[in-house]
Each structure stands twice: as structure tokens, then as C-alpha cells.
FINU-137425 format. One line per field, with one value per residue: x, y, z of N, C-alpha, C, CB in turn; residue number from 1. Coordinates in steps of 0.1 Angstrom, whole numbers, plus 5000, padded with zeros to 4 digits. Glycine has a CB too. Example, Ala and Ser with C-alpha at 12.3 -4.5 7.8 and 13.67 -1.06 7.14 Angstrom:
REM FINU-137425
npx <- c(5132	5128) .
npy <- c(4943	4978) .
npz <- c(5078	5071) .
capx <- c(5123	5137) .
capy <- c(4955	4989) .
capz <- c(5078	5071) .
cpx <- c(5132	5129) .
cpy <- c(4967	5000) .
cpz <- c(5078	5079) .
cbpx <- c(5113	5141) .
cbpy <- c(4955	4994) .
cbpz <- c(5090	5057) .
pos <- c(1	2) .
This chain:
REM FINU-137425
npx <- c(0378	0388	0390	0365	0363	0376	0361	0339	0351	0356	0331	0322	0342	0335	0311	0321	0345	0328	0314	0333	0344	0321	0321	0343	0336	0318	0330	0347	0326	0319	0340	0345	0323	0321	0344	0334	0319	0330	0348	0324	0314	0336	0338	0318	0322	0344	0366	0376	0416	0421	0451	0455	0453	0466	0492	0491	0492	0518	0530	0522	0530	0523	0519	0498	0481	0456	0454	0444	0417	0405	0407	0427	0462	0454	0426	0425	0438	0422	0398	0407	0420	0392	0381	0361	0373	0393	0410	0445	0460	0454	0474	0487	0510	0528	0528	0544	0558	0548	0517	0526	0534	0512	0494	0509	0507	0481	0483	0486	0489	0506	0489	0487	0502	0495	0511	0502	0494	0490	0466	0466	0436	0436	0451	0451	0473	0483	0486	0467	0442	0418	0416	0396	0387	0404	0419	0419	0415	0428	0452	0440	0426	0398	0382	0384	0368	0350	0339	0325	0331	0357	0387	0393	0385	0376	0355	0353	0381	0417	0425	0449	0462	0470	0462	0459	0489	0494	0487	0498	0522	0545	0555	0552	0540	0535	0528	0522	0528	0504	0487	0480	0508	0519	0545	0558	0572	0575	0548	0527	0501	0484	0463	0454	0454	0435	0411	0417	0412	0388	0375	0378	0393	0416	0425	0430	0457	0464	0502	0510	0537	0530	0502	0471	0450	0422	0430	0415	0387	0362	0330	0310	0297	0312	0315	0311	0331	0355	0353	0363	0385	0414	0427	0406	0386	0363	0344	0340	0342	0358	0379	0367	0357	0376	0395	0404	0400	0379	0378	0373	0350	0319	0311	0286	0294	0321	0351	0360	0385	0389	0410	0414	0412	0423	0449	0466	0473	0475	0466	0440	0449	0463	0439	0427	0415	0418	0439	0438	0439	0462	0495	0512	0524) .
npy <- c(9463	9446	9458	9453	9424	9420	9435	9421	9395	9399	9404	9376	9359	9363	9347	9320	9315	9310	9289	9269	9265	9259	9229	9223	9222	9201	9182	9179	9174	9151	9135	9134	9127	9098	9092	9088	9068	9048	9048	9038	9017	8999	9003	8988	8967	8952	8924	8918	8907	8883	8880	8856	8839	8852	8841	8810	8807	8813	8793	8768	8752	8767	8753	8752	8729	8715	8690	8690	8691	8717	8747	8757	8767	8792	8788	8764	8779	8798	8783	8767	8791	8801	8784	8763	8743	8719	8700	8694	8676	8677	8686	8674	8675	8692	8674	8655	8675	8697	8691	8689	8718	8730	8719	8727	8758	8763	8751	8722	8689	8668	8656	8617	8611	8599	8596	8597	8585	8587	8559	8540	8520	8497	8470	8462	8456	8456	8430	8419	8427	8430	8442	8466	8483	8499	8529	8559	8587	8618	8616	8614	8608	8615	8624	8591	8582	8590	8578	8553	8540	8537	8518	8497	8464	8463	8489	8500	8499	8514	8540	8547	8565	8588	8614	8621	8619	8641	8656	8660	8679	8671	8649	8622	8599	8575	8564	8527	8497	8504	8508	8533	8542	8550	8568	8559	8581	8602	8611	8635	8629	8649	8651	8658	8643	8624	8640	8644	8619	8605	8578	8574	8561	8565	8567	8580	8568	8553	8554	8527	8507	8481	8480	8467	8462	8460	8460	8466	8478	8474	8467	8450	8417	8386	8369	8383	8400	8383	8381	8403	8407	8394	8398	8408	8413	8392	8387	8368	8367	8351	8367	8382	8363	8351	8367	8376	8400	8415	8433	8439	8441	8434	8454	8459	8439	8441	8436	8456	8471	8478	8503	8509	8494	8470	8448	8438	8414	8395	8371	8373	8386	8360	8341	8349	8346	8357	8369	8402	8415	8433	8436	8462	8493) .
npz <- c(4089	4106	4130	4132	4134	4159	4176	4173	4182	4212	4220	4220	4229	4260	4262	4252	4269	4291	4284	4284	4308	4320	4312	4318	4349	4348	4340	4364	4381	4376	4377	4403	4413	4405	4419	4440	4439	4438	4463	4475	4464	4474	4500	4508	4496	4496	4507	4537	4544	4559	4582	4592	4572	4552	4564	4569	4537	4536	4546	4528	4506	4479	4451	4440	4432	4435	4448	4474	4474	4468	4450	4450	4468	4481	4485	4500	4524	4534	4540	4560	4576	4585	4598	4586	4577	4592	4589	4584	4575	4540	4527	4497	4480	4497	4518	4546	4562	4559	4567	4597	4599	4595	4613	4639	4637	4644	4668	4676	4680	4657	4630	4620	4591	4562	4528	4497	4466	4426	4415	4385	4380	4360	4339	4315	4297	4258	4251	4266	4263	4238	4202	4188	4166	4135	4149	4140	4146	4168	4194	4219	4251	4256	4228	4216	4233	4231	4208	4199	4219	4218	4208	4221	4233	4260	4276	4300	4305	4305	4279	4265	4252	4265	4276	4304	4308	4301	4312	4337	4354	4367	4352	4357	4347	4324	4295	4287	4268	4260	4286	4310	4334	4367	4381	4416	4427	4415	4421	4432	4441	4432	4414	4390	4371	4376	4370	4345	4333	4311	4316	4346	4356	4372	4405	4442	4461	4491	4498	4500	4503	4499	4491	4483	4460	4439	4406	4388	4365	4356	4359	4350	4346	4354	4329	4312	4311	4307	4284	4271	4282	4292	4321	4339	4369	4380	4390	4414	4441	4457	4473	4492	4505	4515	4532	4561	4578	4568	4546	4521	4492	4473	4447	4422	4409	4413	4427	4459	4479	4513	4523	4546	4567	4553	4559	4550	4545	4527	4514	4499	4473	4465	4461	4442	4408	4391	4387	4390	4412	4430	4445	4458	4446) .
capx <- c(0374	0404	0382	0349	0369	0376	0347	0331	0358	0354	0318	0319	0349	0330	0304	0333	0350	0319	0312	0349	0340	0307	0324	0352	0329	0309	0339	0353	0318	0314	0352	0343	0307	0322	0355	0324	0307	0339	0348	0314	0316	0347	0337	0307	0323	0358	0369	0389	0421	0425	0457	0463	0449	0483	0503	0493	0500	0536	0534	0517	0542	0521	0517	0480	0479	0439	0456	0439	0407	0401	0407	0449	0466	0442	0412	0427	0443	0413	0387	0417	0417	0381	0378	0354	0381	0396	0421	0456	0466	0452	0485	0496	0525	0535	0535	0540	0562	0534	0508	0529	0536	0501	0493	0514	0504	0471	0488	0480	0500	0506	0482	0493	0499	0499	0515	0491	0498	0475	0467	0455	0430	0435	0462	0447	0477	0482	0483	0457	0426	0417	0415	0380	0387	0420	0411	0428	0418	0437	0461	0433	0412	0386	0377	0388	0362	0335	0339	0319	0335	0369	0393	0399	0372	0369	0349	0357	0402	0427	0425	0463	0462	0478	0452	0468	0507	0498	0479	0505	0532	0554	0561	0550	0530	0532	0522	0535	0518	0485	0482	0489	0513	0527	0560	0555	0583	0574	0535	0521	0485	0479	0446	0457	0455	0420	0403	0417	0411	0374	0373	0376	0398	0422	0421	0442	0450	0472	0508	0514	0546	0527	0491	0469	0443	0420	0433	0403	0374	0355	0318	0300	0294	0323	0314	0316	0346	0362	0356	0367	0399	0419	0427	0395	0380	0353	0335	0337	0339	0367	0385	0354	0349	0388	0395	0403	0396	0359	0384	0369	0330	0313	0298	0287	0304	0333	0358	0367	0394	0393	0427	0419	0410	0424	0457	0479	0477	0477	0452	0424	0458	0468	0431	0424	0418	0418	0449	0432	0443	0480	0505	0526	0525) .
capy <- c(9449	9443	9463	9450	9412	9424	9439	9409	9384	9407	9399	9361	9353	9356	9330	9305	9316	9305	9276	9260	9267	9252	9215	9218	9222	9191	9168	9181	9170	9137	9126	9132	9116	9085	9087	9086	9053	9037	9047	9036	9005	8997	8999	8977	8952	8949	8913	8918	8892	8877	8877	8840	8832	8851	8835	8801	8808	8809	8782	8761	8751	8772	8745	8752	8718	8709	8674	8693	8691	8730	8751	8760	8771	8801	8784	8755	8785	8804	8771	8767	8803	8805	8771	8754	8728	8716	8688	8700	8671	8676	8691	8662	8686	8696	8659	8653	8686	8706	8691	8692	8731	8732	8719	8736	8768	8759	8750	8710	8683	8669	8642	8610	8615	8592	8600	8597	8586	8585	8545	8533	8510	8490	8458	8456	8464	8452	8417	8409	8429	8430	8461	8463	8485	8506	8540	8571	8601	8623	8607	8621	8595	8620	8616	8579	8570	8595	8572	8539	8540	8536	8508	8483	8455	8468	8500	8502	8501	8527	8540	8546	8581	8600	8628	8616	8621	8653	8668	8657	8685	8661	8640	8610	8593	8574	8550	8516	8486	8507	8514	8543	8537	8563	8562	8566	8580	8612	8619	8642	8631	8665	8643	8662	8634	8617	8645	8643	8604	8599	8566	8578	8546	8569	8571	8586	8558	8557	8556	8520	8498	8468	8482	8455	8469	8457	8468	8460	8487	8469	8463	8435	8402	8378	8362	8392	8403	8373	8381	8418	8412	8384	8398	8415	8411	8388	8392	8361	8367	8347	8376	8386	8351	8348	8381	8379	8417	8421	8446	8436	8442	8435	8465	8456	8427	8448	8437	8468	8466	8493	8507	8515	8478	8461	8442	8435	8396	8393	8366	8382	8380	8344	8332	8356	8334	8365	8379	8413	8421	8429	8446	8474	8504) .
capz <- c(4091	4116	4142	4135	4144	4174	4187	4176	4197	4225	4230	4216	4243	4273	4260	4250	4282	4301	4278	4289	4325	4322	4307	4331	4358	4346	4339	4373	4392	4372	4383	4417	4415	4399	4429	4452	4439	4441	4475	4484	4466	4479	4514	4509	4492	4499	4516	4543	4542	4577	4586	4595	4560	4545	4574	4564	4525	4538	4550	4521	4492	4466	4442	4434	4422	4440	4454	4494	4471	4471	4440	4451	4481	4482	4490	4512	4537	4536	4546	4573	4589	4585	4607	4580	4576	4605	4586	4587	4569	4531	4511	4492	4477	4510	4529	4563	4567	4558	4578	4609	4600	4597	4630	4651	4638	4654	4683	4680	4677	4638	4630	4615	4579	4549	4516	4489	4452	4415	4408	4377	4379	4348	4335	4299	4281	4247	4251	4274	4255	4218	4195	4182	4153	4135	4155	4129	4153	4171	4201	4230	4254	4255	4216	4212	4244	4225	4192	4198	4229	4220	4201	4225	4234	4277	4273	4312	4308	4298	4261	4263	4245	4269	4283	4318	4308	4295	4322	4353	4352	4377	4348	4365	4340	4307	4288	4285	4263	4259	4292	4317	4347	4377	4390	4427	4435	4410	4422	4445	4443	4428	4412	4379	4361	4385	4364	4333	4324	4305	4319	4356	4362	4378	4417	4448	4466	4500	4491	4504	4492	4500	4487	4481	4454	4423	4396	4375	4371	4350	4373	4344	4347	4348	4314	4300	4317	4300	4264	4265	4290	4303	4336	4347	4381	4375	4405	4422	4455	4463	4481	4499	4513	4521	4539	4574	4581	4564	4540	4503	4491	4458	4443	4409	4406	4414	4446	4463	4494	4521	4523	4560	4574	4550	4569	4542	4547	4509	4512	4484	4458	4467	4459	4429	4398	4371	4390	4389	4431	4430	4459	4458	4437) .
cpx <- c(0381	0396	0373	0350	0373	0368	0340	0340	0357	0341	0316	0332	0342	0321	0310	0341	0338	0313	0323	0347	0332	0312	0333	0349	0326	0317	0342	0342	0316	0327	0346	0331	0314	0332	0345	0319	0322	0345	0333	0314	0331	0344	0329	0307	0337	0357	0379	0396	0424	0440	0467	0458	0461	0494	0502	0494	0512	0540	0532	0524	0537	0525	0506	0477	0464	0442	0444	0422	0400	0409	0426	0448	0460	0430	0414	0435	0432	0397	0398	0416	0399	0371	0366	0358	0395	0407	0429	0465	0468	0465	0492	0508	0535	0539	0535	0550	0555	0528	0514	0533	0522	0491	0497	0512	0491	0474	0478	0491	0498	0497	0489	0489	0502	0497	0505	0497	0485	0476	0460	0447	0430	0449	0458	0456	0475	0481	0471	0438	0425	0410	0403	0381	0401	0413	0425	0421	0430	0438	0451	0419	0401	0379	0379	0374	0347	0333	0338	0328	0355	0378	0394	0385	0365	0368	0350	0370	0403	0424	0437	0465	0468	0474	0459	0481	0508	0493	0490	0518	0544	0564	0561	0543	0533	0529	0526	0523	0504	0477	0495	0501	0519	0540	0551	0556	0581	0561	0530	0509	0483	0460	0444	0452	0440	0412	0404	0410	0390	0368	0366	0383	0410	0419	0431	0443	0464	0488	0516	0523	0540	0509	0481	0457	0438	0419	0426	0396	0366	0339	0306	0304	0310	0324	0319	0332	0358	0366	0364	0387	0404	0424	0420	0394	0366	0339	0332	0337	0347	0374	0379	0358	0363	0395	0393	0397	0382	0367	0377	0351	0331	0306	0299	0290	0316	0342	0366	0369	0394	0403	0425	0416	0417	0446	0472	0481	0482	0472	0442	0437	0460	0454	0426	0425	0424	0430	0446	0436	0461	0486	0515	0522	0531) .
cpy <- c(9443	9448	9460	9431	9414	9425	9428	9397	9388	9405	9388	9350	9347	9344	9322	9304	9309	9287	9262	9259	9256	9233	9213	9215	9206	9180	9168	9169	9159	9129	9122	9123	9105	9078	9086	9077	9045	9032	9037	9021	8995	8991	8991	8970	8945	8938	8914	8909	8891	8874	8864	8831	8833	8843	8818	8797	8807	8799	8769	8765	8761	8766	8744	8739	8711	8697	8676	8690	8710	8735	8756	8761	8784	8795	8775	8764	8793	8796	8769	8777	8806	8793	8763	8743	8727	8706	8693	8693	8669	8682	8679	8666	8689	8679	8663	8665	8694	8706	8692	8709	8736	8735	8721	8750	8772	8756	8734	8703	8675	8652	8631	8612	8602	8589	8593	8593	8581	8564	8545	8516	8501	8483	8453	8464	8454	8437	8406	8417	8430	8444	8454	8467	8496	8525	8551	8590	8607	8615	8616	8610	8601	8615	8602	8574	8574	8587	8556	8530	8535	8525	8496	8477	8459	8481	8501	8504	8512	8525	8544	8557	8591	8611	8627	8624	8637	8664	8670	8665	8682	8650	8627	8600	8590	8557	8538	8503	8492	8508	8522	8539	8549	8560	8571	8571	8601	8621	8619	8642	8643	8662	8652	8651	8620	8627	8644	8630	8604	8587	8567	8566	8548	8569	8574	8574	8562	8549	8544	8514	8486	8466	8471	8466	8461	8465	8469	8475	8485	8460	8451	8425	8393	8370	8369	8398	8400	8374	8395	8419	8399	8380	8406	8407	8406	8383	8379	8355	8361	8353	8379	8375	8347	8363	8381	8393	8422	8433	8445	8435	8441	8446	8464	8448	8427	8444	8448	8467	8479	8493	8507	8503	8470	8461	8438	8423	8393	8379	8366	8377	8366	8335	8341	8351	8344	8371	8397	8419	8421	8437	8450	8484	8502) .
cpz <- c(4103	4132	4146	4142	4156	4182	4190	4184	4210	4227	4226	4233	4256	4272	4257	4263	4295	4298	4282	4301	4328	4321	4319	4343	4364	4345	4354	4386	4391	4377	4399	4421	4415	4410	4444	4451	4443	4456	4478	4479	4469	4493	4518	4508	4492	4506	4525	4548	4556	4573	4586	4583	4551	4554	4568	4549	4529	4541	4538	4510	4476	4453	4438	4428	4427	4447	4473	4491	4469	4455	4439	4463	4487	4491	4501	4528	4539	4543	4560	4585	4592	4597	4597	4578	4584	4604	4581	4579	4552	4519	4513	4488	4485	4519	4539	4568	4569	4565	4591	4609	4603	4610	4640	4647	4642	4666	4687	4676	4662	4641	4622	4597	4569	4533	4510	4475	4444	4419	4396	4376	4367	4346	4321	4290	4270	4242	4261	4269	4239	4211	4184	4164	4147	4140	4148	4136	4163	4186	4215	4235	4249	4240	4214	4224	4235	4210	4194	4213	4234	4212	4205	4229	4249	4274	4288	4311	4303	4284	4260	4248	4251	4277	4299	4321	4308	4304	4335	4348	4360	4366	4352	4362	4322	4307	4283	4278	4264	4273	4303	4332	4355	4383	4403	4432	4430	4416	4433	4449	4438	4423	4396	4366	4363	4373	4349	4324	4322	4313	4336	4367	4373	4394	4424	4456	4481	4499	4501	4499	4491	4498	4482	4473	4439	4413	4384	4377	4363	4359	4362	4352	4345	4334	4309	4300	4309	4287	4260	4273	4299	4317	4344	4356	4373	4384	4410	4433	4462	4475	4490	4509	4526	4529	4553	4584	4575	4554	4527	4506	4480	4458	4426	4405	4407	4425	4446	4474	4499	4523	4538	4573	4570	4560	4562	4543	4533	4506	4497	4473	4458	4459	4451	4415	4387	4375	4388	4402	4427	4447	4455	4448	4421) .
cbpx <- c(0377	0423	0380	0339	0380	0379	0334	0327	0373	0357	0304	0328	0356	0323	0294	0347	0352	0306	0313	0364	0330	0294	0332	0361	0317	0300	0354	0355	0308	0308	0369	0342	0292	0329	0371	0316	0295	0351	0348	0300	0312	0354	0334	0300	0318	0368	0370	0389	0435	0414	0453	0457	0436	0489	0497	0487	0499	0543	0526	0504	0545	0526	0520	0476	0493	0427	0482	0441	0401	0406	0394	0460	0480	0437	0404	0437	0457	0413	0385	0432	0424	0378	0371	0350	0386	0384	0420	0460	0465	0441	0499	0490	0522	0520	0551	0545	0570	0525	0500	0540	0543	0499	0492	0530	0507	0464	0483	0465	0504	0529	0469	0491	0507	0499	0529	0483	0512	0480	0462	0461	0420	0431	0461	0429	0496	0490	0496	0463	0419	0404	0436	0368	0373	0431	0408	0419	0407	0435	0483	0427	0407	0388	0381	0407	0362	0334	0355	0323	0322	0370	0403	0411	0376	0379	0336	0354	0417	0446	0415	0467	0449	0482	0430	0474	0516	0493	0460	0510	0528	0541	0569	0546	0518	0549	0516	0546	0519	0475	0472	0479	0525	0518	0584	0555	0600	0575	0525	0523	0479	0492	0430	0470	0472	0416	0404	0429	0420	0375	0388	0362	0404	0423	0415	0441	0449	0464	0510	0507	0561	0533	0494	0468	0452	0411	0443	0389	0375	0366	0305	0302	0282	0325	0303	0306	0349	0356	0337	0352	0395	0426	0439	0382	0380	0359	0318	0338	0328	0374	0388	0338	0345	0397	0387	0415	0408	0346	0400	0378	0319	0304	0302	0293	0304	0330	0369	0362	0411	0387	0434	0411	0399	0418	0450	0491	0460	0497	0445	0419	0475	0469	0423	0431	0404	0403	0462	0418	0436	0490	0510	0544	0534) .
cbpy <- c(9440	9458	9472	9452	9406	9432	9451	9404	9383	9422	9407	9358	9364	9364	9328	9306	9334	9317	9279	9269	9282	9258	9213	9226	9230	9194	9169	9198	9176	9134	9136	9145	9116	9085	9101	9094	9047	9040	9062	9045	9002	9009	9006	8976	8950	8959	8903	8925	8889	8859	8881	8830	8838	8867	8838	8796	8819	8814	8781	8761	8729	8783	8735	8763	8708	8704	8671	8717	8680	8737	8760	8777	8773	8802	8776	8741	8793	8810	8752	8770	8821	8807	8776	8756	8726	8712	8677	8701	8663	8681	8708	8654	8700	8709	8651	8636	8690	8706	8680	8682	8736	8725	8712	8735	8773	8747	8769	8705	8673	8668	8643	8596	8629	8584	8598	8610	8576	8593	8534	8535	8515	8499	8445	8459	8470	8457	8415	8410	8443	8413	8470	8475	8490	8503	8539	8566	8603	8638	8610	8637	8590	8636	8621	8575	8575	8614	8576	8531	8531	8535	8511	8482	8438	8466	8501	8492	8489	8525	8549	8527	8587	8606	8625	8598	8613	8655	8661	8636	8697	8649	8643	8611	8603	8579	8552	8509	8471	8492	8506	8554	8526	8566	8570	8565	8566	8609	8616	8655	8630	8672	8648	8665	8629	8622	8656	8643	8585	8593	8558	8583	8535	8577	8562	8602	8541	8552	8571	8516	8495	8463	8490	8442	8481	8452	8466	8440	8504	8461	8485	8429	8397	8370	8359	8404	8397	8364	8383	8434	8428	8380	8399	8419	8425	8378	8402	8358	8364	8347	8386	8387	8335	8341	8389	8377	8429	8433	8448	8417	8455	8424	8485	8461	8421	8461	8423	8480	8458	8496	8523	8530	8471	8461	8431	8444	8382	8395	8374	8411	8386	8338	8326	8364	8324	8380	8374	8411	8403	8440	8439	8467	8512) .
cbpz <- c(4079	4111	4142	4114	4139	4176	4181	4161	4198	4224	4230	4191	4249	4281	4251	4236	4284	4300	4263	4288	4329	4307	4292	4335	4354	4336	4328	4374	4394	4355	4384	4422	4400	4383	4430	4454	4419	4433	4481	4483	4455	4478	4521	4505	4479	4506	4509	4551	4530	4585	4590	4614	4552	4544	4594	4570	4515	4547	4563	4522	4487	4467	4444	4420	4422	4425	4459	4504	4482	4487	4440	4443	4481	4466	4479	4506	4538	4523	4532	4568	4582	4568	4626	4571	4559	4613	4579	4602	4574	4533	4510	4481	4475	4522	4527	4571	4563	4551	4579	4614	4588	4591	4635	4655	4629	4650	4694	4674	4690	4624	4623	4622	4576	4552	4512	4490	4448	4390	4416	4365	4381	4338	4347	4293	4279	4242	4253	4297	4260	4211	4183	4193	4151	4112	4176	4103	4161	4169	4198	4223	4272	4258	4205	4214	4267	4222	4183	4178	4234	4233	4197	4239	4234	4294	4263	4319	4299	4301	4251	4260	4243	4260	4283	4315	4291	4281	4329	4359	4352	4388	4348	4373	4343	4296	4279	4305	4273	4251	4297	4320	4344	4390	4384	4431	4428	4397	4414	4445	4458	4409	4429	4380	4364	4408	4368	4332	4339	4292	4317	4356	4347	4372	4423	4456	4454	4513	4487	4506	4495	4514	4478	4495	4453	4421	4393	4381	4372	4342	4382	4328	4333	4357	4308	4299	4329	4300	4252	4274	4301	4299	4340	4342	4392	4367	4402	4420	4459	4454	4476	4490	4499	4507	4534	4577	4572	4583	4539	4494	4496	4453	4451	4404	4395	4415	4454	4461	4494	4532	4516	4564	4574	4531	4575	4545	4552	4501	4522	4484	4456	4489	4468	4428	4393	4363	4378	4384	4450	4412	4472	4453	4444) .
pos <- c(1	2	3	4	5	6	7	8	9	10	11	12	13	14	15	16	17	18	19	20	21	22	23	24	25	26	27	28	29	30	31	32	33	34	35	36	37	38	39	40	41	42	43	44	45	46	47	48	49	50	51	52	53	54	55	56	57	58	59	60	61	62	63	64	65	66	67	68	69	70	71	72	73	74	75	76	77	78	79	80	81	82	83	84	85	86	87	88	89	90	91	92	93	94	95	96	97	98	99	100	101	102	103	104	105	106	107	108	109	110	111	112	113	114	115	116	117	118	119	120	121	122	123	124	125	126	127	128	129	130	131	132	133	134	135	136	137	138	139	140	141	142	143	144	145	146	147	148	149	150	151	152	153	154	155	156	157	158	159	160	161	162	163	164	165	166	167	168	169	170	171	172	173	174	175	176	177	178	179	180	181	182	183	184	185	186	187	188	189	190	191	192	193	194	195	196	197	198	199	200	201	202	203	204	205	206	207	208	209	210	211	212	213	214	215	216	217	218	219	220	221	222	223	224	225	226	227	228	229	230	231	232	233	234	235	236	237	238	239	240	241	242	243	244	245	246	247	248	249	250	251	252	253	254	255	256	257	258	259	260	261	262	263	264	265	266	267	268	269	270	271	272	273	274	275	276	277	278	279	280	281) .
């Protein structure tokens, strides 16, 4: 029996011997097939990194924080080397060391730069608007604005929940009397906190000590203005009328001051009945 296993392995071998062959063959040719699409898609689609796109990442504080408006320091050195964006001055993170690093690695001289901080548009804390109803959800504007539009009576102000504090990893943000406030001194414009707020009452504003700005964002009717909030902008044009510089416009019933005319007389506050125009940060 011992012999007849034999004979019989002796002619079953070579067909398993060839069978092993045959796989190894076939794994061998499909590696290589497969190390051949990759090459090929490789070469087709690879992005090749320019140079002066990693050169100015070195240069750019790598704070991804979007303040340049671009998605991180990624995207704003890559719109840079690529010449689509031609303004040297956009890292709020970086400030005026930056942009002048910026612009001499262009080989220009540094443009005038100026620092940037969040504002909140809004002065309705707790004593100057009225709480509509007792609001028992969770401590987030987002739901509290989606729930009959929120607790307090200006369905325009801060809802003083926090979505703000919690988004700004600067620490530069909290909440005082029901509404939000920025130290100046802490924020980088990152605009962390421009995205976060429901309201959208957030803005970047130019990082004046003597900022002249309505702090209202409430665009009804002054009547109504009245009933929901004691120091809304009640759109009466006062400021407008009194404005040496042409810097203030109604939109909405809204006065809005151009930061880049306006002169800083402080005029518009002096004749502001609802006190809603203030100065400084």
C-alpha cells in the first residue's frame, strides 16, 4: 500500500507542483498590474508643491484659525504662491510682523496694516430687554434661537448661551449680564466665533481704541425697537444727518458707520438718543 502511495504522489506532485506555479504566477502578475496603475495614477494626478508655497508656510504662524478668510495656512500660502491673492496683509494671527514677512518675501514693501478684533453687535443684557419665556433647553444659541426664536423679547440680540465662548480657543470671550463681550487684548480675529453665533451679530471690525460703532443689529422699525430693547438703534437718522465725513448710512433702519471714512469726531454718539453708537472696544 506504502508503494502504491507513492507511485500515486509521484504522478499527483507535478500537477500540484504546477498548480502552485500557476497562482504564484498570477498573484506575481496582478501585484505588478496593480504597481502599474498606481504608478500611472500617480503621475497623472500628483500635485506638484511649489516650492515658495512651503517657503511661505514658514513663514505663516500655522494657526489654521481661517481669520486670512481661506480654510488654514495651507490654503492662504498656496492663493499667495499661486498669485490669485495678491494681499500680503490677511493673517490676523500673524499681525503686522507677518504681513511685512510676507511682503518682503515678494520683494515689496509691507503695506499698512491694521489689527483686527471680533465685535459684538449687541447691549441687550439683562436689564435693558425682557425675557419672553423660562427657556429649560440645553445652554446652546443655536437651539434656544430655533425655539420661537429664543427667550428674550429682540429676536435680533445675543441669546447669551455661549456658542461664541466655546468656539474661540483664545479664550477671549464670555458672557456677562446675558450678553457676549471680547477682550481685545486676547482676539486674533480668527472669526471663530463670526461663524459660530446664530444671530450673526458677531463681526470683524478694525481694531480701533477709539472705534466708533452701532452696537445695535436690530434693522425694524424704531417703535418696535422700543418695546423689545431699551437701547436699540431706532433708526433715526440723527447720526446720518450729523456726520461730517458722509461715514454713517441707514440700511433697514439700521445706522451703519464706515470704519474707513469714518473720522472719529464722535459726533453720531453725542446726538444718539437710544445710546446704541459707542467708542472704543
Amino acid at each position: 500500500m506504502f508503494i502504491t502511495l507513492s507511485l500515486l504522489s509521484a504522478k499527483l506532485w507535478p500537477l500540484f507542483a504546477d498548480g502552485i506555479s500557476t497562482a504564484v504566477l498570477a498573484i506575481a502578475a496582478l501585484a505588478l498590474g496593480l504597481a502599474l496603475v498606481i504608478v500611472i495614477v500617480f503621475h497623472f494626478f500628483s500635485v506638484e508643491t511649489d516650492e515658495r508655497e512651503e517657503q511661505l508656510l514658514e513663514i505663516l504662524p500655522g494657526a489654521n484659525c481661517g481669520g486670512c478668510g481661506y480654510s488654514g495656512c495651507q490654503g492662504y500660502a498656496s492663493a499667495l504662491a499661486s498669485g490669485k491673492d495678491k494681499t500680503f496683509n490677511r493673517c490676523t494671527a500673524g499681525g503686522a510682523e507677518t504681513a511685512a514677512q510676507v511682503a518682503a518675501f515678494f520683494g515689496q514693501a509691507p503695506a499698512a496694516y491694521v489689527p483686527k478684533v471680533a465685535l459684538v453687535h449687541c447691549q441687550g443684557s439683562n436689564e435693558h430687554v425682557r425675557v419672553l419665556y423660562q427657556y429649560g433647553g440645553s445652554d446652546s444659541c443655536a437651539t434656544a434661537n430655533g425655539l420661537y426664536g429664543g427667550p428674550w423679547s429682540c429676536s435680533h440680540g445675543c441669546l447669551g448661551f455661549g456658542d461664541c465662548v466655546r468656539a474661540c480657543e483664545y479664550g477671549a470671550i464670555r458672557v456677562d449680564h446675558g450678553v457676549a463681550r471680547v477682550n481685545s487684548e486676547k482676539c486674533i480675529a480668527c472669526g471663530a466665533c463670526v461663524r459660530a453665533c446664530p444671530r450673526h451679530i458677531i463681526k470683524i471690525e478694525p481694531k480701533y481704541t477709539d472705534l466708533y460703532v452701532n452696537r445695535c443689529a436690530n434693522p425694524d422699525p424704531g417703535a418696535k425697537v422700543r418695546k423689545v430693547c431699551n437701547i436699540g438703534c431706532i433708526g433715526c437718522g440723527l447720526c446720518v444727518k450729523n456726520c461730517p465725513a458722509q461715514a454713517i448710512s441707514l440700511k433697514e433702519k439700521l445706522a451703519v458707520i464706515d470704519t474707513e471714512l469714518c473720522t472719529h469726531c464722535g459726533k453720531c454718539a453725542s446726538v444718539c438718543p437710544a445710546k446704541s453708537i459707542t467708542v472704543g472696544l
